[in-house]
C-alpha positions as CSV (number, residue, x, y, z in Angstrom):
1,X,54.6,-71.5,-10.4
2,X,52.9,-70.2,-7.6
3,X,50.1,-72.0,-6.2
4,X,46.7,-69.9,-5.6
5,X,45.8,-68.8,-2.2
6,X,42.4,-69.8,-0.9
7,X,40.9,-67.4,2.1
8,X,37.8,-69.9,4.2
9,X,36.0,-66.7,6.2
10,X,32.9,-67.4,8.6
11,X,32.0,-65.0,11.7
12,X,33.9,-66.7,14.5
13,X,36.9,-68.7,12.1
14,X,36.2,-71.7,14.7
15,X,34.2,-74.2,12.3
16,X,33.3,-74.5,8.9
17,X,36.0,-72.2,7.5
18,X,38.3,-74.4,9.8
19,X,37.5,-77.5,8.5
20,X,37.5,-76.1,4.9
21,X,41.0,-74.6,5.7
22,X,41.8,-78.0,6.8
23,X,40.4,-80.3,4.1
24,X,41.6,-77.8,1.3
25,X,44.9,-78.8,2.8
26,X,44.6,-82.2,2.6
27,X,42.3,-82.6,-0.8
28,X,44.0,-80.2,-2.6
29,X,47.4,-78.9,-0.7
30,X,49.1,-79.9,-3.9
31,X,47.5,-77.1,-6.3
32,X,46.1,-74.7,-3.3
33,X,47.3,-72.7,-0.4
34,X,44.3,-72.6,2.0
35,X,44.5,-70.5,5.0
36,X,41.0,-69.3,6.9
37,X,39.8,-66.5,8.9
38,X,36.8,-64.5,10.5
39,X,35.4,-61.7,10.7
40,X,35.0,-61.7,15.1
41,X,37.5,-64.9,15.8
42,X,37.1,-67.2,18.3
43,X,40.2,-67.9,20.7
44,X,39.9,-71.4,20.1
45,X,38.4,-73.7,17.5
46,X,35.5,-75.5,17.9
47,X,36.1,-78.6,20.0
48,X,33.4,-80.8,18.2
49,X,35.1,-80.0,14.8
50,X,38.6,-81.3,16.1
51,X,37.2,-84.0,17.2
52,X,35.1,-85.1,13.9
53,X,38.3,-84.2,12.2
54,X,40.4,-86.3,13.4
55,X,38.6,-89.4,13.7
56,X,37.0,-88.7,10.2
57,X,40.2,-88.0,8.9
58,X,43.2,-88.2,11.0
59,X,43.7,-84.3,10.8
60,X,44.9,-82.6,13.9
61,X,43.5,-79.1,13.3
62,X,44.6,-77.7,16.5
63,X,48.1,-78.4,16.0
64,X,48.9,-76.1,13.0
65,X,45.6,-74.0,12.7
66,X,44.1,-71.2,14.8
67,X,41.3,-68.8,14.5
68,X,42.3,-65.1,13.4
69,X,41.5,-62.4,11.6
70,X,41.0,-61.3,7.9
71,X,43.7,-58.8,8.6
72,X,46.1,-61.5,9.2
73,X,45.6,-63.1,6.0
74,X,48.1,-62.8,2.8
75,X,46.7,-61.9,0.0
76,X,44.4,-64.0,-1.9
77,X,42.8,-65.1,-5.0
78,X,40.2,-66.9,-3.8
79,X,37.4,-65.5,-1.5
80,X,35.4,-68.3,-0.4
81,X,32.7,-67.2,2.6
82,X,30.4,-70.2,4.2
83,X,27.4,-68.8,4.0
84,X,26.8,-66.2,7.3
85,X,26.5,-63.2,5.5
86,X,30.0,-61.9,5.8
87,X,31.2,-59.6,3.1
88,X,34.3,-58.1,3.1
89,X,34.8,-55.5,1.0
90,X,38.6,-54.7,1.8
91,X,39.7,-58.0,1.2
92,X,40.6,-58.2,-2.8
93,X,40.9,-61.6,-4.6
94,X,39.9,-62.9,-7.8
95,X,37.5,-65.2,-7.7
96,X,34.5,-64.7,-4.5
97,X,31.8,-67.7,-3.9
98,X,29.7,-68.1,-0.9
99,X,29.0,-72.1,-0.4
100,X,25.1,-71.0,1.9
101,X,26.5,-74.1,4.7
102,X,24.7,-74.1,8.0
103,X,27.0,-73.5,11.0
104,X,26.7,-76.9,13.3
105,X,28.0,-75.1,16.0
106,X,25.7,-76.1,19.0
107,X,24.4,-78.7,17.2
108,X,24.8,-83.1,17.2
109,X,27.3,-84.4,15.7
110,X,25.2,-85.1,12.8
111,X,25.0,-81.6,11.8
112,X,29.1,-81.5,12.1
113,X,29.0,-84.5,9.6
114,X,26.6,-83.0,7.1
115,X,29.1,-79.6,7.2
116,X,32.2,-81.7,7.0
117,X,30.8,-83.8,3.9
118,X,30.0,-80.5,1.7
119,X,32.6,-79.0,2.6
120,X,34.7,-82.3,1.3
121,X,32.2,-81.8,-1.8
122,X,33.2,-78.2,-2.2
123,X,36.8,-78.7,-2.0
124,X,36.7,-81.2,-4.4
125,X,34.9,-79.0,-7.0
126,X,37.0,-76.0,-6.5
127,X,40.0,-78.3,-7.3
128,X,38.3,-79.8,-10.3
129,X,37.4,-76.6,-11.6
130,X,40.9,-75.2,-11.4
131,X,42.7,-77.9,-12.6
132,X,39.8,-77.8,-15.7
133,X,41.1,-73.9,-16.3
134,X,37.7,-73.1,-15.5
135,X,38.4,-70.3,-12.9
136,X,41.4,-68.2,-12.3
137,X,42.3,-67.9,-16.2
């Protein structure tokens, strides 16, 4: 059976929608597809991200993620946007949630941390909630 696919989409597809492409991956890999984009990418992702990343959880980001753009996406089932007012209208799925995080971009590391950790949250609900049969049904 075919695993869903789970879009992450911020503004610049450098940070949160990074790390929740990322930790989707490695929280729940075995029952989602997670892939991320934006709506303006970045050409890079955010350095303070790959760093937090890695030493927070030994995930290299850089090495098999990238920012680009919802056009390059597959389709999905799941919309998720992190909470910068993106909408995207052409971009069909089944389920759509927007998870309101602040963007740390700019900001200490503590404000990476705080992202990072909902995100982790988030991940962890969406997976529950799945494997519960309480969304895609």
């Amino acid at each position: 059976m075919r695993k869903p696919v789970v879009a992450f989409v911020c503004v610049h597809n450098a940070c949160r929608s990074q790390i929740a492409e990322a930790l989707c991956r490695l929280l729940a890999g075995d029952v989602l597809e997670s892939c991320s984009a934006g709506t303006e990418p970045k050409d890079r992702i955010d350095p303070n991200a790959v760093r937090l990343m890695r030493t927070q959880y030994g995930v290299e980001m850089e090495r098999s993620q990238h920012p680009k753009s919802l056009e390059a996406l597959k389709p999905v089932d799941i919309l998720i946007t992190m909470g910068c007012g993106v909408s995207c209208p052409t971009l069909p799925c089944r389920l759509r949630e927007d998870w309101g995080l602040e963007d740390p971009t700019g900001c200490g590391d503590a404000a990476y941390e705080i992202a990072i950790q909902q995100i982790r949250q988030n991940v962890l609900e969406l997976r529950q909630r799945l494997e519960k049969g309480l969304i895609l049904q």
